[in-house]
DRENZAVEX-924124 format. One line per field, with one value per residue (C-alpha): residue number from 1; residue in three letters; z, y, x. Coordinates in steps of 0.2 Angstrom, whole numbers, padded with zeros to 4 digits, m for minus. Layout:
N
seq	[NUM, ...]
type	[ala, ...]
up	[Z, ...]
north	[Y, ...]
east	[X, ...]
end
This chain:
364
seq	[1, 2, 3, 4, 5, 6, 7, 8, 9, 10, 11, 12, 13, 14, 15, 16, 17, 18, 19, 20, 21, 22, 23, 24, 25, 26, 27, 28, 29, 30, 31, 32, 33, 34, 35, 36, 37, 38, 39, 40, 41, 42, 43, 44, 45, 46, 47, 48, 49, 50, 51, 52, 53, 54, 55, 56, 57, 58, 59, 60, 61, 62, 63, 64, 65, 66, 67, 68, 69, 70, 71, 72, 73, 74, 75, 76, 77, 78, 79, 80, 81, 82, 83, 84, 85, 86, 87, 88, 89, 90, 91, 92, 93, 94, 95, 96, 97, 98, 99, 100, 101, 102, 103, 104, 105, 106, 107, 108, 109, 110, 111, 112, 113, 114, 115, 116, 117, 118, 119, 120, 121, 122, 123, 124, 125, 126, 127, 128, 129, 130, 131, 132, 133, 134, 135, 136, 137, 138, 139, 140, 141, 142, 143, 144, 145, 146, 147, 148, 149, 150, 151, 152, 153, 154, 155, 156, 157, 158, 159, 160, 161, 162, 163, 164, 165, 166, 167, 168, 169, 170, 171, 172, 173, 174, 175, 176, 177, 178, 179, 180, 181, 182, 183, 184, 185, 186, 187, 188, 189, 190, 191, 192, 193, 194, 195, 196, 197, 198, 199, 200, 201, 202, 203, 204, 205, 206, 207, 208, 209, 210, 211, 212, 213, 214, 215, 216, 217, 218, 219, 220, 221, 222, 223, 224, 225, 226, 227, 228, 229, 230, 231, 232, 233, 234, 235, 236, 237, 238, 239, 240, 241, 242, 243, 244, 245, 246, 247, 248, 249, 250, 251, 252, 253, 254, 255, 256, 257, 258, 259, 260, 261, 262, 263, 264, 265, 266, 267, 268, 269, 270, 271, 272, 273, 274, 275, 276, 277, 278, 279, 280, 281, 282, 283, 284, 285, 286, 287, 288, 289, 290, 291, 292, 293, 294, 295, 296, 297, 298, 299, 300, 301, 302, 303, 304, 305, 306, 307, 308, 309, 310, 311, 312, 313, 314, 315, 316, 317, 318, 319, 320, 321, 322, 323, 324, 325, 326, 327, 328, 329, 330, 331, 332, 333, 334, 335, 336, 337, 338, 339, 340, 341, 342, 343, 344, 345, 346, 347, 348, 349, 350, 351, 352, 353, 354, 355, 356, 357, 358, 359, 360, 361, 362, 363, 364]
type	[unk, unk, unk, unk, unk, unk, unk, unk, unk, unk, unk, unk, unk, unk, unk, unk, unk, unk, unk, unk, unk, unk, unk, unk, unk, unk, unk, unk, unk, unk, unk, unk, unk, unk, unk, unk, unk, unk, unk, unk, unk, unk, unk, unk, unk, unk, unk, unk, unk, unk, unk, unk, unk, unk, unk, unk, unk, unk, unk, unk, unk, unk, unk, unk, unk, unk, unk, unk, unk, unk, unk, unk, unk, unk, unk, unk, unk, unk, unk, unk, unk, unk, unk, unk, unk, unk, unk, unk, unk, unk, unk, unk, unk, unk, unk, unk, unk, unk, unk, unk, unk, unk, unk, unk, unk, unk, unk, unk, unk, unk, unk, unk, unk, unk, unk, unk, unk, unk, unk, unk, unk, unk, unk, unk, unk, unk, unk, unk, unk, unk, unk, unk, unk, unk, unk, unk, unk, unk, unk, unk, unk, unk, unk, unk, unk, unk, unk, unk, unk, unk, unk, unk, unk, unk, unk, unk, unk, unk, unk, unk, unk, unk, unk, unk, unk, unk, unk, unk, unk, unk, unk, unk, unk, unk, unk, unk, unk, unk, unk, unk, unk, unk, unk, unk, unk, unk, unk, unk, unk, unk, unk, unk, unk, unk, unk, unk, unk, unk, unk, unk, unk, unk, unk, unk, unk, unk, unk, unk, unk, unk, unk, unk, unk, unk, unk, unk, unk, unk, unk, unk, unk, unk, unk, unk, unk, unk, unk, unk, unk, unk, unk, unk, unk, unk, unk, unk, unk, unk, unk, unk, unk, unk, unk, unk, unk, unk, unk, unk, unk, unk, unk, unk, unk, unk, unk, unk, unk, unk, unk, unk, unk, unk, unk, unk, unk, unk, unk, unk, unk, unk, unk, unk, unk, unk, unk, unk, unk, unk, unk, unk, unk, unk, unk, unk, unk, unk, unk, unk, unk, unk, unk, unk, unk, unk, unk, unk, unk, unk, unk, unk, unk, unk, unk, unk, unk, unk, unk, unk, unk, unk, unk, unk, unk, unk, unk, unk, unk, unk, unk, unk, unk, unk, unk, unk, unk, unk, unk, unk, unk, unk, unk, unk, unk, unk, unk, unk, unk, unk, unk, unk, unk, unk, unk, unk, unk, unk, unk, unk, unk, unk, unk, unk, unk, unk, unk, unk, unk, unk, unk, unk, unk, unk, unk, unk]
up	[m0117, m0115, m0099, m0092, m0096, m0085, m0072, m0071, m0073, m0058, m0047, m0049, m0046, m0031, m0026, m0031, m0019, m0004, m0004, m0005, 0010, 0019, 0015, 0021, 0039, 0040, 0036, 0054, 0059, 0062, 0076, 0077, 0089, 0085, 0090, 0090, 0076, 0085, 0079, 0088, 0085, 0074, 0067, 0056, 0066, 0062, 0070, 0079, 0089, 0108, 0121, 0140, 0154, 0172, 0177, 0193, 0192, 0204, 0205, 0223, 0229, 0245, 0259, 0269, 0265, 0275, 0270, 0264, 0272, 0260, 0244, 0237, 0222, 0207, 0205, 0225, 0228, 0239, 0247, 0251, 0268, 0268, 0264, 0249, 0255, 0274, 0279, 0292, 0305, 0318, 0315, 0316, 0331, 0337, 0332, 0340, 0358, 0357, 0352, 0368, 0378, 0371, 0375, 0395, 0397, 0389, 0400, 0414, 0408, 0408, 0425, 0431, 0423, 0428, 0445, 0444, 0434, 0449, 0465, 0454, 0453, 0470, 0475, 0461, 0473, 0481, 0474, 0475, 0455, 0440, 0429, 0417, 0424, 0429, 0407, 0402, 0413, 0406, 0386, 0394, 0398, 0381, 0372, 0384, 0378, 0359, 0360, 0368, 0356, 0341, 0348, 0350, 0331, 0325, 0336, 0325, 0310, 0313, 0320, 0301, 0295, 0305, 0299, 0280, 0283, 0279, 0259, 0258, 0245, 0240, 0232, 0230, 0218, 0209, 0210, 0191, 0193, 0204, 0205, 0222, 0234, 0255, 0260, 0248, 0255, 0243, 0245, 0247, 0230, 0223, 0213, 0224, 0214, 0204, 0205, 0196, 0197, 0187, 0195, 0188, 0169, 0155, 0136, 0128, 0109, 0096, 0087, 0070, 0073, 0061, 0072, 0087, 0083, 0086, 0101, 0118, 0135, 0143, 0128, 0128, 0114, 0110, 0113, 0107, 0103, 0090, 0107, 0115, 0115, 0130, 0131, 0138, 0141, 0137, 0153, 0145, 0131, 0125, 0111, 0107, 0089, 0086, 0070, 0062, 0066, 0067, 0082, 0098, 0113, 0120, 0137, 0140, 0156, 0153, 0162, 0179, 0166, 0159, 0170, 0172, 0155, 0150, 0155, 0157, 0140, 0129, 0111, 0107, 0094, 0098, 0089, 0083, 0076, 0059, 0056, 0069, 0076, 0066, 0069, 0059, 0058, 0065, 0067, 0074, 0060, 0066, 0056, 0040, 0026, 0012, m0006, m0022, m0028, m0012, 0006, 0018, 0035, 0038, 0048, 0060, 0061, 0076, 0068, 0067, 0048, 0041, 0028, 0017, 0017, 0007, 0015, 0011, 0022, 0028, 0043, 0056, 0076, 0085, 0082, 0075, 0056, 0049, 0036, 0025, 0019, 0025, 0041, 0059, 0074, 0086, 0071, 0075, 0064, 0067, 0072, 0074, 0059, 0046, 0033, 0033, 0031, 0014, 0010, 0023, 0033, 0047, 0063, 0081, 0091, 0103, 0116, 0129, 0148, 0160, 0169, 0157, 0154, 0136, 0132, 0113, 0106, 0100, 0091, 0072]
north	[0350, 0332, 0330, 0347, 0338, 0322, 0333, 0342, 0326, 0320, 0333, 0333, 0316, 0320, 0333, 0323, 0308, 0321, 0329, 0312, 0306, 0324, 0323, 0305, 0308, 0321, 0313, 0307, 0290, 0282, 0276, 0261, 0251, 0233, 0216, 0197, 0188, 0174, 0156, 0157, 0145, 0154, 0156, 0164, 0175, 0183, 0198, 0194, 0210, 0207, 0215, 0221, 0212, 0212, 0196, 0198, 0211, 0210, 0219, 0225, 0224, 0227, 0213, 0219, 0232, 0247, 0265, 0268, 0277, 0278, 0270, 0274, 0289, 0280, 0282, 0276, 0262, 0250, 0237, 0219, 0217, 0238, 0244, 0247, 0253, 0255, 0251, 0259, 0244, 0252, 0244, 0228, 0232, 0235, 0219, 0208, 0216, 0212, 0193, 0195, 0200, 0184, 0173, 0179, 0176, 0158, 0156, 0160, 0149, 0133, 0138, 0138, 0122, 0111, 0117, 0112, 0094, 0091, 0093, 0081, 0069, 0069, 0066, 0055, 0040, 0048, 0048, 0070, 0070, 0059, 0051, 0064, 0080, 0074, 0071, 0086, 0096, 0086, 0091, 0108, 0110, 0104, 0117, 0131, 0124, 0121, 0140, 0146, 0140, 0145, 0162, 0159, 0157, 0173, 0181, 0174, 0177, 0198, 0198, 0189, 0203, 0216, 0210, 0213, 0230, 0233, 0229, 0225, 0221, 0204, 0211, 0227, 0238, 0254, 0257, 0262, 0267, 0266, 0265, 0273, 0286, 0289, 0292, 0281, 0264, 0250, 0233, 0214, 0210, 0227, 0233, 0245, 0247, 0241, 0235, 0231, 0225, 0233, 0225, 0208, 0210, 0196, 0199, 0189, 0186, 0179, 0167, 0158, 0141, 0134, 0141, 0130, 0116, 0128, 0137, 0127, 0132, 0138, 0144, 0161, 0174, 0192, 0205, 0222, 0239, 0252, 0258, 0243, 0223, 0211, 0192, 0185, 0166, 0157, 0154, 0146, 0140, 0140, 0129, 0129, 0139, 0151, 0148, 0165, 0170, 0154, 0157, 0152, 0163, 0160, 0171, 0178, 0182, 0199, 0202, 0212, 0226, 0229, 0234, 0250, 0255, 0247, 0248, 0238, 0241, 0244, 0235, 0225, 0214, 0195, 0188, 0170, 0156, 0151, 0135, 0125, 0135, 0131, 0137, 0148, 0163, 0180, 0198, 0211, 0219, 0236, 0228, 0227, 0240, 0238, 0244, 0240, 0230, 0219, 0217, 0218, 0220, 0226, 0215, 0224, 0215, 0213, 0228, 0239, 0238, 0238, 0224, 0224, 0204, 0202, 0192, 0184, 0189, 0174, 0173, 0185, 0186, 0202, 0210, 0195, 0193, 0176, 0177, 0169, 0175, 0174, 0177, 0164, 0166, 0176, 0188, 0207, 0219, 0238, 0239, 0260, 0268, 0257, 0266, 0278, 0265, 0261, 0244, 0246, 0261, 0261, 0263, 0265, 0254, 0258, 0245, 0244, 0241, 0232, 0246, 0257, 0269, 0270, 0268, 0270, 0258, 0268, 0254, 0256]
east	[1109, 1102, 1114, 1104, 1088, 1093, 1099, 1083, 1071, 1081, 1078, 1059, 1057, 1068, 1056, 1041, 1047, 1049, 1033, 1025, 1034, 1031, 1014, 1013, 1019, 1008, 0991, 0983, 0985, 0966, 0958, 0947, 0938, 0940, 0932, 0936, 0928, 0919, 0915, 0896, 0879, 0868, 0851, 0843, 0827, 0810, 0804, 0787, 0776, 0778, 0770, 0776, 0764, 0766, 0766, 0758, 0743, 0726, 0709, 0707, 0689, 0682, 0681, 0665, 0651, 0655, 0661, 0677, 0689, 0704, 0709, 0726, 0728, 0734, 0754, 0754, 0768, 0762, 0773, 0766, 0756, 0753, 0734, 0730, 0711, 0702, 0685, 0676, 0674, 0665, 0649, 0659, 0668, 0648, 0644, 0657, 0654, 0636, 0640, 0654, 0639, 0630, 0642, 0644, 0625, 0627, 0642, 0629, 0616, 0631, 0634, 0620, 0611, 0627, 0625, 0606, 0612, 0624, 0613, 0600, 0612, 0615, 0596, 0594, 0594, 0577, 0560, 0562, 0571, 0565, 0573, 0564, 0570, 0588, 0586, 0579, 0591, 0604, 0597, 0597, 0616, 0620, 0612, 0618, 0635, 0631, 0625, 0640, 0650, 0640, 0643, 0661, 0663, 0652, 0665, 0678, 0670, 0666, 0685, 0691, 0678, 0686, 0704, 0698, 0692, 0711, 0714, 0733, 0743, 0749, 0764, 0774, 0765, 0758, 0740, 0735, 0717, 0704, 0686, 0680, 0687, 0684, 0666, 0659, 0650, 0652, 0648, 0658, 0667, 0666, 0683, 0691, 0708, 0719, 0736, 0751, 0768, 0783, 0797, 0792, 0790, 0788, 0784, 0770, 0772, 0763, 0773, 0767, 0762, 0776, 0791, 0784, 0795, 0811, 0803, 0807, 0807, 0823, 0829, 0837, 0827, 0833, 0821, 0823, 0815, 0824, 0834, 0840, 0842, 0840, 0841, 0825, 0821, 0804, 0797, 0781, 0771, 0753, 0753, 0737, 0733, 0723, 0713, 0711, 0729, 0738, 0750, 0755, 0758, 0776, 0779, 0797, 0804, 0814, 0833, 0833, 0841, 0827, 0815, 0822, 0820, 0806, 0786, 0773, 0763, 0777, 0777, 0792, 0799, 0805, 0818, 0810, 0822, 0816, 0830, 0841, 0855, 0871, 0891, 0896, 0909, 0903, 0908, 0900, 0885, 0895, 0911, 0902, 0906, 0894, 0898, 0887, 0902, 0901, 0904, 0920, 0928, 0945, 0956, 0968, 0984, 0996, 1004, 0990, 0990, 0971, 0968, 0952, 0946, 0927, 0916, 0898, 0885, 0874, 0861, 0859, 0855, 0856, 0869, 0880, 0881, 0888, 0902, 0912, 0928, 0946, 0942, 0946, 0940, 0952, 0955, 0952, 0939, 0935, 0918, 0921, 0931, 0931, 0922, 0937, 0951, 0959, 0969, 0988, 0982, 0989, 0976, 0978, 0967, 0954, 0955, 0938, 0943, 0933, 0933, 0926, 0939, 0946, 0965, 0974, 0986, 1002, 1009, 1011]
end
């Protein structure tokens, strides 16, 4: 009977072991993305409110008195040097044939007083022209020329008035409002449109007067709303305080990337180092699994075998997070996936081409 028992005991542990290893080739091998731990200059950052300016936006006003002909709807794309509004310049053109007019007959009067100065000159010798009239005639000339060329330069100022009838844009634009329409007269200086440009972008924040010592032109400064994250660099600085709030205005010129996907108006938040940048280990905040008995990343070995390391979270940028643990740079963490694995999984890798197709490891 015992040597039954032994027998039988066997057999299930025989049983037991199969089903394990059945059971164990059949469970899905997981696939995770993974990324480099990096050995990076970090600094802790504060979240300050920015907002989206254009940095090159005008009032268009009118250049002459007259009545409009056209002013561009708002939503209109304007290149630079096209109109942005038209003038009526008959009364102009009016104005600059009459002064035309005025000039021939002051060419006339030159002509004719030179002609006079030259015969009295030639009698001059002969008691029939006095001293006094050859003079006058003289004084005479030169205002028939000083008149002449006074009318020479109204001419030129009604044709710099006629070239202003056109308003035209001094940079490629979108009209956002405007204030008059055709038909209406409106005077010299009065806002016609206005004009913006939202190809050239810059964020203005509002940075607290005791970050100014880490704040320096040229730096690079993440920007970021809740659906995406850029890298812009401080292009100027107003260091001067403002008492009530105590801040400085810091202006951040934003990547060509963005202006496709961001507008002008848009409320951001700017990233603003709060201690000197310091290297430290980092992994992606993606590779962080945290549990209320700590923090960890799995590790991916050259196998493909999934090892659990705890870490110690430190300082943050984007989406970099310093840690401390057994981790070097070079090593490989899932950043996709690792809330799933367990301690020896075994995992296929996700690997990112730079052509943007997706390939999977089969290894391990």
């Amino acid at each position: 009977m015992p040597e039954k028992m032994k027998r039988m005991k066997g057999l299930l542990v025989s049983a037991c072991l199969l089903t394990g290893s059945a059971l164990a080739q059949q469970m899905p091998t997981m696939v995770v993305q993974v990324a480099d731990v990096g050995h990076t200059e970090i600094a802790p950052t504060v979240a300050v409110p920015g907002t989206i300016y254009s940095r090159n936006e005008v009032q268009v006003t009118a250049g002459v008195t007259g009545q409009l002909l056209m002013v561009a709807e708002p939503g209109t794309v304007v290149q630079q040097g096209e109109p942005v509004a038209r003038i009526d310049r008959r009364a102009l053109l009016l104005q600059r044939a009459e002064q035309e007019a005025l000039l021939q007959r002051a060419e006339i009067n030159v002509r004719q007083l030179e002609s006079q100065l030259r015969r009295q000159r030639e009698l001059q010798g002969s008691s029939l022209v006095s001293e006094f009239e050859l003079e006058q005639t003289e004084a005479n000339r030169d205002l028939a020329l000083s008149d002449a060329n006074i009318t020479r330069v109204r001419i030129r100022q009604i044709d710099d008035q006629i070239r202003r009838t056109e308003v035209l844009a001094p940079f490629t634009g979108v009209v956002i409002s405007r204030a008059h329409r055709g038909g209406e007269d409106v005077a010299r200086g009065e806002v016609l449109a206005q004009l913006t440009d939202i190809r050239n972008m810059e964020v203005r924040a509002f940075v607290p007067l005791k970050h100014l010592p880490r704040t320096v032109v040229g730096d690079s400064i993440s920007v970021f709303t809740a659906g995406a994250v850029y890298d812009g660099r401080i292009r100027s600085l107003v260091p001067t305080g403002d008492v009530r709030s105590q801040t400085f205005e810091a202006r951040i010129d934003l990547p060509v990337s963005a202006l496709d996907r961001w507008t002008v108006g848009q409320l951001v938040s700017v990233a603003v180092p709060i201690r000197t940048r310091e290297l430290a280990i980092t992994v992606p905040r993606d590779a962080l699994v945290l549990r209320h008995n700590g923090s960890f990343v799995f590790r991916i070995s050259d196998d493909n075998i999934a090892e659990k390391v705890e870490v110690e979270i430190g300082d943050s940028a984007g989406e970099l997070v310093a840690v401390t643990g057994s981790l070097q740079p070079g090593d490989r963490v899932a950043v996709r996936g690792a809330e799933n694995l367990s301690e020896g999984a075994s995992v296929k890798v996700m690997l990112s081409q730079s052509t943007g197709s997706v390939a999977v490891s089969s290894e391990g």
